[in-house]
N, C-alpha and C positions, 0 to 999 in steps of 0.2 A: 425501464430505468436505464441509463448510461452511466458513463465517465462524468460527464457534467454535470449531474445532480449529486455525485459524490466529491465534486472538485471545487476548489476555487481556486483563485491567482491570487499571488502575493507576490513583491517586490525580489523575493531571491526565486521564483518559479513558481510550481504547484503544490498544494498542497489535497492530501487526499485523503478521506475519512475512512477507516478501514473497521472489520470484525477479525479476529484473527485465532485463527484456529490450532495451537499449535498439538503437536505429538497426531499429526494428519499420517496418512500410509505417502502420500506424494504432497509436493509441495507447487502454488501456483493458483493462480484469481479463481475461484467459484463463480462467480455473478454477483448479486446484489441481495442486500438486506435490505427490504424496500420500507418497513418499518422506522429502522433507522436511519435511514439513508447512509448505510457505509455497502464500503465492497467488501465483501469476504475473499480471502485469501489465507489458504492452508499452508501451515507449515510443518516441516520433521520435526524439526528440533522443540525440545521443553523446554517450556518457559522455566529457565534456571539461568542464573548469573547473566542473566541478556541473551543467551542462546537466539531465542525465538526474536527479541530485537534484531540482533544479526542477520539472520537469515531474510525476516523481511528487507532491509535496506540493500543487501545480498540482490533478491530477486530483481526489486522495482530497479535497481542497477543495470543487472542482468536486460529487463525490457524497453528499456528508456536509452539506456546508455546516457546518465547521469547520474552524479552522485547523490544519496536521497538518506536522509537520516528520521529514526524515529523523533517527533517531537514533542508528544503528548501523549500520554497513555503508556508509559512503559511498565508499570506493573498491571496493565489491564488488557482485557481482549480487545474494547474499543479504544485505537490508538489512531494517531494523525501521521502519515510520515510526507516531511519536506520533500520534494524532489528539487533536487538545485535546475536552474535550466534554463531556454527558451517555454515559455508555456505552453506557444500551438504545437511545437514538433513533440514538445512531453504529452500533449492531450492526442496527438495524431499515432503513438507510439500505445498507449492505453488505449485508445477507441478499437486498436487492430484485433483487441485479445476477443473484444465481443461482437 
């Protein structure tokens, strides 16, 4: 499983199916939930008042160097977050991690 089975393009970038693990000992991509087709990604922070939202949009920020917002899933572990962007250099930025 890749980036691409868990991405698709849309008109403001990417968007990317995630599992999201918060209150993790480190934060940052696991691999894949093949199951569901999301990525797993760990985070510190508890899921309390957006905490663990932040920190995702935080990270994929951090990787991409674009800004990227949760936009599905915010009170759940399977969430969708936007990445604003160019799509191939946001999919060439996520392909590196695996």
């Amino acid at each position: 499983m890749n980036v691409s089975d868990v991405s698709r393009t849309v008109p403001e970038g990417i968007a990317v199916e995630l599992l999201v693990s918060p209150r993790s000992d480190r934060s940052g991509p696991e691999g894949f939930d093949v199951w569901r087709k999301r990525m797993i990604v760990r985070v510190k922070a508890p899921p309390l008042d957006g905490r663990a939202n932040r920190e995702v949009e935080s990270l994929f920020k951090e990787i991409t160097g674009c800004r990227s917002e949760v936009v599905k899933g915010q009170m759940e572990r399977q969430k969708t977050v936007l990445i604003h962007g160019d799509p191939s250099s946001i999919l060439r930025s996520l392909e590196v991690l695996y």
